[in-house]
C-alpha positions as CSV (number, residue, x, y, z in Angstrom):
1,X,121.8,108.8,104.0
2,X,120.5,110.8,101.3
3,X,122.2,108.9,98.3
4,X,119.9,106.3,98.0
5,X,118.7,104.8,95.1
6,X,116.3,102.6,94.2
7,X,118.9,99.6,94.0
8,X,119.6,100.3,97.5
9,X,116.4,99.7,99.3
10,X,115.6,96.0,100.2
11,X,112.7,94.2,101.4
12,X,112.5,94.1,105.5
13,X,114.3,97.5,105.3
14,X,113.0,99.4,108.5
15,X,113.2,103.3,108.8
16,X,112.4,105.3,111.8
17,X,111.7,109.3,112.1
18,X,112.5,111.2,115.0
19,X,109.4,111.9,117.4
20,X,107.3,115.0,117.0
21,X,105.1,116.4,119.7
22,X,102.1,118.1,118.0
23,X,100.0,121.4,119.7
24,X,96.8,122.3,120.4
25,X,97.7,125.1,118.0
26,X,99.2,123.0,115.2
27,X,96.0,121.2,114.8
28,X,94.1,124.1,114.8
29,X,95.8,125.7,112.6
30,X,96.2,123.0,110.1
31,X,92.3,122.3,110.8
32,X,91.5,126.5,109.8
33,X,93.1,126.3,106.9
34,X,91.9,122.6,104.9
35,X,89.4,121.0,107.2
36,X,87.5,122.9,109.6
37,X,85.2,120.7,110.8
38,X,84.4,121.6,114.2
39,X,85.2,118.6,116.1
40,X,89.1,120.0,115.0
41,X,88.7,123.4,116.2
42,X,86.7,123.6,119.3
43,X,86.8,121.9,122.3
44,X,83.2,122.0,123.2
45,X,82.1,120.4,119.5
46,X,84.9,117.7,119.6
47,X,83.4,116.9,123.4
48,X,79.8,116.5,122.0
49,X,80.7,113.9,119.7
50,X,82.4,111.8,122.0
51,X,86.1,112.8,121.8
52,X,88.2,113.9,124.6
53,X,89.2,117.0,123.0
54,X,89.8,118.5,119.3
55,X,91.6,116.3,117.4
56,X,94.2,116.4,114.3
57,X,92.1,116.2,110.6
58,X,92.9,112.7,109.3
59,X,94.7,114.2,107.0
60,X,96.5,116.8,108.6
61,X,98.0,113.2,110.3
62,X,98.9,111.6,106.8
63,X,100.9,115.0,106.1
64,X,102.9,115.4,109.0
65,X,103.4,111.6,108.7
66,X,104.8,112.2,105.6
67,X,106.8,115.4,106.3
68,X,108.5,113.7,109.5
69,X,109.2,110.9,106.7
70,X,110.4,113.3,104.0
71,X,113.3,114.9,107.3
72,X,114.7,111.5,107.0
73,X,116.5,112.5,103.8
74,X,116.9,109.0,102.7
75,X,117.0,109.5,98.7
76,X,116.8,113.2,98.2
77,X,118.5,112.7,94.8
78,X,116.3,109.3,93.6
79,X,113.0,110.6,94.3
80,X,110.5,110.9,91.1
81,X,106.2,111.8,91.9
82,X,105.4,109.0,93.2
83,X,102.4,106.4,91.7
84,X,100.3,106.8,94.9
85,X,99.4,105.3,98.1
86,X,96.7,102.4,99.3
87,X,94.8,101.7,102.1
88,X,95.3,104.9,104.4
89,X,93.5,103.7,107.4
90,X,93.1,106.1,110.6
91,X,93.5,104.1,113.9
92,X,93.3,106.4,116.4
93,X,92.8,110.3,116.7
94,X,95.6,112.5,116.8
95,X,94.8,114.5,120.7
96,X,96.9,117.7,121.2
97,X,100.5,117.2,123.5
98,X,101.0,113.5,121.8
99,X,103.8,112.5,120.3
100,X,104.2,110.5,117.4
101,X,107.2,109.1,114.9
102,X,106.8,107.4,111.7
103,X,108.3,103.6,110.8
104,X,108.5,102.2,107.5
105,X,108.9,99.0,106.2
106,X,109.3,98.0,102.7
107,X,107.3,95.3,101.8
108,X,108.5,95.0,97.7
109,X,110.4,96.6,95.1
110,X,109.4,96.8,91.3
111,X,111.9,97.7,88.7
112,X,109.3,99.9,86.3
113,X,111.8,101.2,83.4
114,X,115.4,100.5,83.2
115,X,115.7,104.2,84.7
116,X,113.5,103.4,87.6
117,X,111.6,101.4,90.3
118,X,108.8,101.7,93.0
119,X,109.2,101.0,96.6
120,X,106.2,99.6,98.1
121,X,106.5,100.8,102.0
122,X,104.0,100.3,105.0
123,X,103.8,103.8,106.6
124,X,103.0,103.2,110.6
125,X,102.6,106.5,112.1
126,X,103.2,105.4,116.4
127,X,101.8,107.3,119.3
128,X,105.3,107.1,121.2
129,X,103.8,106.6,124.9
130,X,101.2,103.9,124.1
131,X,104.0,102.7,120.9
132,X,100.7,101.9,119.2
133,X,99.6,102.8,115.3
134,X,97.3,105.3,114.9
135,X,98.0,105.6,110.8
136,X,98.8,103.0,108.8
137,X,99.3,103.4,104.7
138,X,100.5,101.2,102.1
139,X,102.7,104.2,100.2
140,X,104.6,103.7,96.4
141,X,107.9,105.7,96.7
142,X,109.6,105.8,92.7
143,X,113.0,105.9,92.8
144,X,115.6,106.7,90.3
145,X,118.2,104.5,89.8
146,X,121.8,105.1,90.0
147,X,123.3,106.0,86.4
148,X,126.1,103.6,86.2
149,X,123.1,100.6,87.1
150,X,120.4,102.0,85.1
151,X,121.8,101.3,81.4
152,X,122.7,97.7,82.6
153,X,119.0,96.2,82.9
């Protein structure tokens, strides 16, 4: 439901993404262009420090988290830059072929301004086979709110 506003969103809320299978070549890719250490583009490198195989960047995880996130739609119309995110912590590599989906709980609301509040989510980015975290972040979502509720606060 992409009308959502910030008066909308409760504490427990729960939202789920759809899965995403990421490639060899995704990771790669991503890994060419803003992180190219080699454990994320060769096979041989990521073997010699102990992983099974190249892995996703850290951060190339955190984006897609976010992108798969972002497909959900949920306040396309509410959404202001948000203040920031906390305690990104990386579980688990990201291996080529696995699949992962996003959940995320709010944990608190903040009215800021009259205009506006934050939504304080934890981001849980789930390998789908094992349905274990291997990303978690504490993320800050500001959120319009609607017109006829803002001018009442």
């Amino acid at each position: 439901m992409a009308g959502r506003y910030f008066d909308d969103i409760q504490i427990g809320q729960v939202f789920e993404t759809e899965p995403h299978k990421v490639s060899r070549s995704e990771i790669i890719s991503f890994a060419e262009s803003f992180d190219p250490n080699p454990f994320h583009l060769d096979e041989m490198a990521a073997k010699h420090v102990g992983l099974p195989s190249v892995i996703a960047s850290g951060l190339h995880t955190l984006s897609l988290s976010f992108r798969l996130f972002f497909d959900l739609h949920l306040w396309d119309d509410a959404i202001m830059p948000s203040p920031g995110i906390d305690k990104v912590r990386w579980l688990k590599p990201l291996l080529p072929d696995q699949t992962i989906r996003v959940r995320a709980t709010v944990t608190d609301t903040k009215l800021w301004k009259p205009a506006y509040g934050v939504v304080r989510m934890l981001h849980e980015t789930i390998e789908t086979t094992s349905d274990n975290p291997i990303l978690t972040v504490d993320a800050m979502h500001r959120l319009k709110r609607q017109t006829s509720t803002a001018g009442a606060t």
